[in-house]
N, C-alpha and C positions, 0 to 999 in steps of 0.2 A: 309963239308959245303963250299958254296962259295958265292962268294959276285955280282956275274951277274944283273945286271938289267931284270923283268920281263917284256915285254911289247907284244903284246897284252896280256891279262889273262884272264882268267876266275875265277870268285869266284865259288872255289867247297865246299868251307862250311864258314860257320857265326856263332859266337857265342857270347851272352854275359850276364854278372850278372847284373842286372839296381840294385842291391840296393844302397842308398844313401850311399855316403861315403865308399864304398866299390867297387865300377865298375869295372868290367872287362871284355874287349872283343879281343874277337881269329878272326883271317880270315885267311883261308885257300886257298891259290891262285894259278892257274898254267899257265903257255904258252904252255903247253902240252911238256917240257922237264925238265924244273925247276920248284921245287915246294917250295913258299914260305910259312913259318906259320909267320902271324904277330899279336903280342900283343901290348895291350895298357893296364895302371893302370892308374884307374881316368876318368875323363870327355876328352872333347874334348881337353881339354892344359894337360892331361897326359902324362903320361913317355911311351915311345913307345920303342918297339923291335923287330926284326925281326930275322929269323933263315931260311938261306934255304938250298936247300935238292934235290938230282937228284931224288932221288925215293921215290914215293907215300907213300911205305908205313913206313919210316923215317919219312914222314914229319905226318901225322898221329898218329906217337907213340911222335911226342912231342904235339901237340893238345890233346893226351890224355893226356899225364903227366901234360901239363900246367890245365887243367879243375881238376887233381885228386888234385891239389895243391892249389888249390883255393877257399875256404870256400864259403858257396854259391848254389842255383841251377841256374843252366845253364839252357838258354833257345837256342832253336837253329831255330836263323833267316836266315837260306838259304833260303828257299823255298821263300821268303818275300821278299828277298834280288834279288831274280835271276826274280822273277816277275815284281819287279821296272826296274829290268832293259832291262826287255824286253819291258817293257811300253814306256821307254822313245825310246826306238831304232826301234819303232811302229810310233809313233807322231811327 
């Protein structure tokens, strides 16, 4: 793992639990060389974490382990996520 700054990125996946008192969400990010997984516990003033990863498919097998460790169903807001942001970079 290294500690590089991602900048531009892409969001290649979104995840997250909305139940109360229990939140958790994953974002899976890259610059097409580095690939970040970042988590959050809680709401928006959550505990955050991040983990990155030269290759794809590392950073993947920790988005699975973090989602198989987490009580909970997952829902997965990419599709949602990459639309908002084609909307605003439209307008």
């Amino acid at each position: 793992m290294c500690s590089s700054r991602l900048l531009p990125v892409e969001v290649r996946g979104r995840w997250w639990i909305g139940s109360w008192g229990a939140r958790r969400d994953i974002w899976l990010v890259s610059d097409g060389q580095l690939w970040r997984v970042r988590g959050r516990l809680g709401g928006d003033g959550g505990q955050e974490f991040s983990y990155d990863f030269t290759g794809e498919a590392s950073a993947w097998s920790m988005v699975d382990r973090m989602m198989k460790t987490s009580a909970g169903t997952w829902r997965d807001l990419t599709e949602a996520v990459r639309q908002e942001s084609n909307r605003r970079t439209t307008h």
